[in-house]
C-alpha positions as CSV (number, residue, x, y, z in Angstrom):
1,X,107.0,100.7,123.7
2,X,103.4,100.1,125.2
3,X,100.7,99.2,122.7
4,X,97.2,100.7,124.1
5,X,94.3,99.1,123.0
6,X,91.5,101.2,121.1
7,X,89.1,103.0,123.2
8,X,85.5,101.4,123.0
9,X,84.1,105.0,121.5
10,X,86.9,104.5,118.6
11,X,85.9,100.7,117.8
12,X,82.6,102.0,117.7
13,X,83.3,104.1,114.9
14,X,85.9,102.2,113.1
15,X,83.4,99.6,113.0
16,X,80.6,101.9,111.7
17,X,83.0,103.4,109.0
18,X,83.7,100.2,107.5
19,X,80.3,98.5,107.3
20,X,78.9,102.6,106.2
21,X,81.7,102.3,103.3
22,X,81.0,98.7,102.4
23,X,77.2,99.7,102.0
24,X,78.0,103.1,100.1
25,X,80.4,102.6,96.7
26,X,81.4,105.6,94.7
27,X,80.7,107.9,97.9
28,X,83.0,110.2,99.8
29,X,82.1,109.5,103.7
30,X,84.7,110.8,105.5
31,X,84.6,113.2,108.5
32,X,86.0,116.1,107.3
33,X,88.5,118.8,109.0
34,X,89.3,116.7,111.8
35,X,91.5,118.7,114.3
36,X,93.9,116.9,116.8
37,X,91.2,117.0,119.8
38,X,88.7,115.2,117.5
39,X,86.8,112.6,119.2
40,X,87.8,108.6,119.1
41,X,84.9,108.2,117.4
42,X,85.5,110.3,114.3
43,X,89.2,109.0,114.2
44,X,87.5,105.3,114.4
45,X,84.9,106.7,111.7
46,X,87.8,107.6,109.3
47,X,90.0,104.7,109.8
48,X,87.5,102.0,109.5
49,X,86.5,104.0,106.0
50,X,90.4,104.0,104.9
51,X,90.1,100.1,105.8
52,X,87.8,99.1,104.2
53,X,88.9,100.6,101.1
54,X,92.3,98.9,101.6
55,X,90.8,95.4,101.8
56,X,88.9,96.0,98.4
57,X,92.0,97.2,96.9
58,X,93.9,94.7,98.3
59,X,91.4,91.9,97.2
60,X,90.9,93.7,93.7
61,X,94.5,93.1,93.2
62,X,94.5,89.2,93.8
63,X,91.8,88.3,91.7
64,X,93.1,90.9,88.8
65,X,96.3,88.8,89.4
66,X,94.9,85.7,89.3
67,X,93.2,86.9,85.8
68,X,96.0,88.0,84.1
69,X,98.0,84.6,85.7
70,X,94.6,83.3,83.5
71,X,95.1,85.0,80.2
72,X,98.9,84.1,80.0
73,X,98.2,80.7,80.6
74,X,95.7,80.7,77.7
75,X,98.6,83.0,75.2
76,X,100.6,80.2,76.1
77,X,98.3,77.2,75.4
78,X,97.4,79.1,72.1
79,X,100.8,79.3,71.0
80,X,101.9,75.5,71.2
81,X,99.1,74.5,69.3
């Protein structure tokens, strides 16, 4: 299976959708009603969006992770005193 790389009109709006999301919390940007001849750019425009919102999700994760690794190593401490 061949693995073609992103048109330049799709990068373009992938990398517009994730810096436009980054700089916009709590706002629903997406292009909506996209049909199957919708331009690279839209389809960038969307993905970079859905991105983005994975790597804060993803990040959000580790640090509440790392938190609640935090708090039970504090229960812990408390309860050999």
């Amino acid at each position: 299976m061949e693995v073609k790389d992103p048109s330049p009109e799709y990068l373009r709006g992938f990398n517009r959708g994730y810096i436009v999301r980054k700089f916009t919390p709590n706002k629903e940007i997406k292009i909506q009603n996209l049909s199957e001849h919708a331009t690279g750019y839209a389809r960038g425009f969307n993905d970079g969006v859905d991105q983005y919102e994975h790597d804060i999700s993803k990040t959000f994760d580790q640090k509440k992770g790392a938190f609640n690794k935090d708090l039970r190593q504090d229960r812990f401490e408390d309860r050999g005193r």
